[in-house]
N, C-alpha and C positions, 0 to 999 in steps of 0.2 A: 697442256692445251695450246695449239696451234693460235701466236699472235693475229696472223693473218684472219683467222676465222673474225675475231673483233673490229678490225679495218673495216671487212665486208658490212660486217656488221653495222656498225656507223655511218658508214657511206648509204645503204640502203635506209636507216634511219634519218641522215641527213636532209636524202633527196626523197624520201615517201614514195619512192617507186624503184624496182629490182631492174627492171631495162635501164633508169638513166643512172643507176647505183654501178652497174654495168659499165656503161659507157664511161662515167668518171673514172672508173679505176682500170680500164682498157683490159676486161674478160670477156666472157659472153655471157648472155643473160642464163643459161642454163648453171653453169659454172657458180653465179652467186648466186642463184636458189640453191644450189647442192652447200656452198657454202653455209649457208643460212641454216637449210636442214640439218646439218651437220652440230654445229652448234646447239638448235633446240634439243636435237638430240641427246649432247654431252649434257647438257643443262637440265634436260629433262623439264622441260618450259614451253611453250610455245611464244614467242618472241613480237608477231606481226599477225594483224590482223587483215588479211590481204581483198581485193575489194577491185573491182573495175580499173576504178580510180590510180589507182594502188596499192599503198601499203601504210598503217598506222600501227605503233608499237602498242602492244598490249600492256595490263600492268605490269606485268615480269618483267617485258621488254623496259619500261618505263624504269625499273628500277636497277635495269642489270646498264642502261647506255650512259648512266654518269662514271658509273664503274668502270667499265671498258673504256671512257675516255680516258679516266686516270690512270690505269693499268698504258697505254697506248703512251701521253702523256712520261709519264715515267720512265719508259722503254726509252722513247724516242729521246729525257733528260740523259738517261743513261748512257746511249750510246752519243750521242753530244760530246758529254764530259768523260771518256774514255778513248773517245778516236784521234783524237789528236796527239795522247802518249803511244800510240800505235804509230803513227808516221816515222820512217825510217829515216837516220839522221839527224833525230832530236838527242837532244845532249842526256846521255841520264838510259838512253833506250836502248834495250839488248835485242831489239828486233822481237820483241814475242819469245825469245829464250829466257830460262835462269839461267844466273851464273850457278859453275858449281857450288860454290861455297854459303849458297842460299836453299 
């Protein structure tokens, strides 16, 4: 499953509407409903209850956006505490090679 589809995900939950969900994460507004679709999809859920107004998460949605933070959360721990043995020039770093003898 595509991380990105979660982001959108969030962001649209965050902000209770897909155009300023849009605008925060600099797409267009068509681009995160297709994101959004997409995921209900995968999910087999419908996620937002969409309305004039905006947008309110449904119970699905309600249950699936603490998940997706932690899932997001965890990625973004992950890549944190691996990016910095990736910088070239650290003592110890073979640049993203093995040696041979490992």
């Amino acid at each position: 499953m595509d991380v990105q589809l979660f982001h959108t995900f969030d962001a649209v939950a965050t902000h209770g509407s897909v155009s300023k969900a849009a605008a925060a994460l600099g797409y267009s507004q068509p681009a995160v409903t297709h994101q959004v679709q997409r995921l209900e999809h995968l999910l087999r859920a419908r996620l937002f209850d969409r309305c004039a107004g905006g947008v309110t998460l449904t119970s699905a949605g309600e249950r699936l956006l603490p998940l997706a933070r932690t899932v997001l959360s965890v990625l973004g721990q992950m890549q944190a505490d691996i990016e910095p043995d990736a910088s070239p020039g650290k003592a110890g770093d073979s640049g993203g090679r093995r040696s041979p003898d490992r």
